[in-house]
N, C-alpha and C positions, 0 to 999 in steps of 0.2 A: 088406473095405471094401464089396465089393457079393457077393449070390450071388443068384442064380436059380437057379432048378432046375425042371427040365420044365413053363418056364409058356408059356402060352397066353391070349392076350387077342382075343375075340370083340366086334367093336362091328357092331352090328345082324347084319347076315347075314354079315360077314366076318370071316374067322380073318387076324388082322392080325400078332398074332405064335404063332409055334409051335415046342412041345417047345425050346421057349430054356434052353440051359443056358449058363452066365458065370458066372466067378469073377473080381474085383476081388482083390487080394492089397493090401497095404498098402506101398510105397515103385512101385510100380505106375503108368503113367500108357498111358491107352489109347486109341486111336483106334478110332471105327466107322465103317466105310465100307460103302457101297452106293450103288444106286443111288435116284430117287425110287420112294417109295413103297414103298422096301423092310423099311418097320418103326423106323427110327432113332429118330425121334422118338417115337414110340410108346413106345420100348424107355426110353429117356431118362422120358418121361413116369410109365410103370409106377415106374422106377427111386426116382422122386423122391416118389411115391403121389399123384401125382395123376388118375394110372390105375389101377385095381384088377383085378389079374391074372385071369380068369376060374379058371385051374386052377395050380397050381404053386404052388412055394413060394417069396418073396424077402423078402431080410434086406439091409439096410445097415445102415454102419457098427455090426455086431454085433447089433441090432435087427431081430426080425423081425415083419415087417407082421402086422397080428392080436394084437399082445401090443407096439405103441408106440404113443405119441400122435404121430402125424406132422406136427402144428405143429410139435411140441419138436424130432425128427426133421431137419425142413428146415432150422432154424437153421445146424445143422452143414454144409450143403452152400451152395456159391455156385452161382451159376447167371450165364452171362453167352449172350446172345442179342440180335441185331437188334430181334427180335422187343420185346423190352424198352420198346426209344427211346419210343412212340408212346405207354405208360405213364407215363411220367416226366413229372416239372413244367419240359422242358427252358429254361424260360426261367430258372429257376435256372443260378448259375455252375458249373462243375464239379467245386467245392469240396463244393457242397452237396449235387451230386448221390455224390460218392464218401460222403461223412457219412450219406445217408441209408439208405446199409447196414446203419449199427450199429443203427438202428432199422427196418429191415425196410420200409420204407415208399419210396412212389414220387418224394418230394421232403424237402426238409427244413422239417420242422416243429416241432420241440424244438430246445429250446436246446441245443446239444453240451457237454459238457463240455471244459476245455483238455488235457485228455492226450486225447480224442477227436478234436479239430483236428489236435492235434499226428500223432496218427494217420492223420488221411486225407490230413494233407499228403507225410507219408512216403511213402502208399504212391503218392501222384501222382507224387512223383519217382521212385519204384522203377519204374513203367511208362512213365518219359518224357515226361508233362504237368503237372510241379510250376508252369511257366511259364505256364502254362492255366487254374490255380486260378480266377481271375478273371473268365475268358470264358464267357458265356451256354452253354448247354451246348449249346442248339442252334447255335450256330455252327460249332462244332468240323467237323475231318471226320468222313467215317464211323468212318477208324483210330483218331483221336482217341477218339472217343465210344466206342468199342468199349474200346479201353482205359483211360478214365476207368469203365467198366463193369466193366473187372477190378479195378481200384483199390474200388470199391462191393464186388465182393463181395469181397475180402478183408477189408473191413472188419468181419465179423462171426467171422474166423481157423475159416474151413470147415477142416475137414477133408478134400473133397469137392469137389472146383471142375468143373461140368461146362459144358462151352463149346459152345453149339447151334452150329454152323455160324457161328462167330464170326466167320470170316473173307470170310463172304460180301458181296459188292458191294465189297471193298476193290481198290484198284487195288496194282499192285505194290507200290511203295514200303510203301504203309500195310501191306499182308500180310505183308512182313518186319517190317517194325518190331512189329507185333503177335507174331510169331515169337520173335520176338528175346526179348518179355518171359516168352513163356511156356516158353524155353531156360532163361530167369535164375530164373524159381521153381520148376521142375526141380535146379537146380544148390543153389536153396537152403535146401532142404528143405520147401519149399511144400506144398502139399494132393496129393492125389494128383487128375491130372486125366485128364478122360475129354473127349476132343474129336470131335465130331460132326462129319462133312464127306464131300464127291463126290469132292474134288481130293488121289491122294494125298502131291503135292508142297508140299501143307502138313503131311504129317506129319515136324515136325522131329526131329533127332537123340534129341530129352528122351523122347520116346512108347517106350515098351517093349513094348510089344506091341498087336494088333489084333484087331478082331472083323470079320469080313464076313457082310454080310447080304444074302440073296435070296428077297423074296416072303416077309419075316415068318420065314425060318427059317436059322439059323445054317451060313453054309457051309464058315467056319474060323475059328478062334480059337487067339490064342497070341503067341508073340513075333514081332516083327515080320517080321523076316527068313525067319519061315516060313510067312508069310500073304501076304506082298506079292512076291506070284512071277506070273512073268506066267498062268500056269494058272489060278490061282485068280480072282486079278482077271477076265479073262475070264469063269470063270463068272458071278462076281459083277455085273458090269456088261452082258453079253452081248453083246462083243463079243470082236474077238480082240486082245491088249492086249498089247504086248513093253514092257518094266519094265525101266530103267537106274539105277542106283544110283550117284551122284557125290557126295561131300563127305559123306556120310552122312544124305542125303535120297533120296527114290527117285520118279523120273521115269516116266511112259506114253508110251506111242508106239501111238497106234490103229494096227492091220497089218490087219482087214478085222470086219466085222460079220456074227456067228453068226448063224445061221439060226432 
């Protein structure tokens, strides 16, 4: 699904990621965590080619950069991010804004086709806002919006679903409920997804493995349970970090701050 291999990316004077190796596997769904500034989005960015690696080699979904046209490329990936909302024609309902996935675009402006409605109205009920179809898009919450956003990119059936810090600015409630839907397209064979985040008590049960990053350079990679220890985290985050594990989520507890 994704591979790097010893890249490195240089913007102006600073080495922002380094010797990055990851391997994506296909039934795979992964978390990265770190702290600010520690290359995430970068990494995400390179991922999707909209950053171009200074050294190293990467291939998604079986494509490798330098031998694909990465329009054609992106189709295959979703993308869902906050960052998004401020793009979008939110005074459309949130019918039109899940519909305007199939066509790549920030609102709707084609006419859909009727097994294309029929499409975004499913997948509003799959995430929990079939009863929201209606409502200005900016009205929604942020949970709302956030997940009428994974409804949008499902609409294009990625392969590929990566979520920026999806979860960010949600208050509880909405962070579950967002949880909850990204459990349900785990469970149902959905995309493989790669979820970007600080917090790691949003990484639910579906994630299979993790990457941590510190300073642009990979400090562990792998399945979960062998990444999210409190040693590691610690490094990762520089602090001193004890890590409980309940219901099959995994909890922090800061015990003191590294030097």
């Amino acid at each position: 699904m994704i591979e790097f291999v010893n890249v490195d990316l240089d913007r102006g004077r600073r080495l922002v990621l380094e010797g990055v190796n990851w391997r994506v596997r296909a039934g795979e769904h992964w978390a990265i965590v770190g702290a600010n500034g520690s290359g995430k989005t970068s990494l995400l960015q390179v991922a999707t080619g909209y950053l171009w690696p200074t050294r190293g080699h990467v291939s998604v979904l079986g494509q490798a950069f330098g031998q694909v046209d990465l329009r054609v490329l992106r189709r295959a990936i979703g993308w869902v991010s906050a960052s998004l909302g401020p793009l979008l024609r939110t005074n459309q309902p949130a019918l039109s804004i899940a519909l305007s996935g199939a066509f790549a675009s920030t609102g709707l402006f084609d006419r859909p086709s009727p097994p294309q409605v029929l499409q975004a109205e499913e997948l509003l009920q799959r995430v929990g806002c079939r009863e929201l179809a209606q409502a200005p898009f900016a009205t929604l919450s942020l949970g709302e919006q956030q997940r009428v956003l994974i409804a949008r990119a499902l609409m294009a059936q990625p392969k590929l679903l990566i979520l920026d810090e999806a979860c960010a600015g949600l208050d509880l409630p909405g962070r579950e409920d967002l949880l909850d839907v990204l459990e349900g397209l785990g469970r149902d064979d959905g995309p493989s997804m790669v979820l970007v985040t600080h917090h790691i008590e949003e990484i639910s049960p579906v994630f299979t493995h993790v990457l941590a990053l510190r300073g642009g350079r990979v400090l562990a990679s792998g399945p979960k349970e062998h990444v999210l220890t409190s040693a590691i985290l610690s490094r990762t985050f520089g602090l001193g970090i004890e890590v409980e594990r309940q219901f099959g989520r995994y909890w922090p507890r800061v015990s003191a701050r590294e030097n």
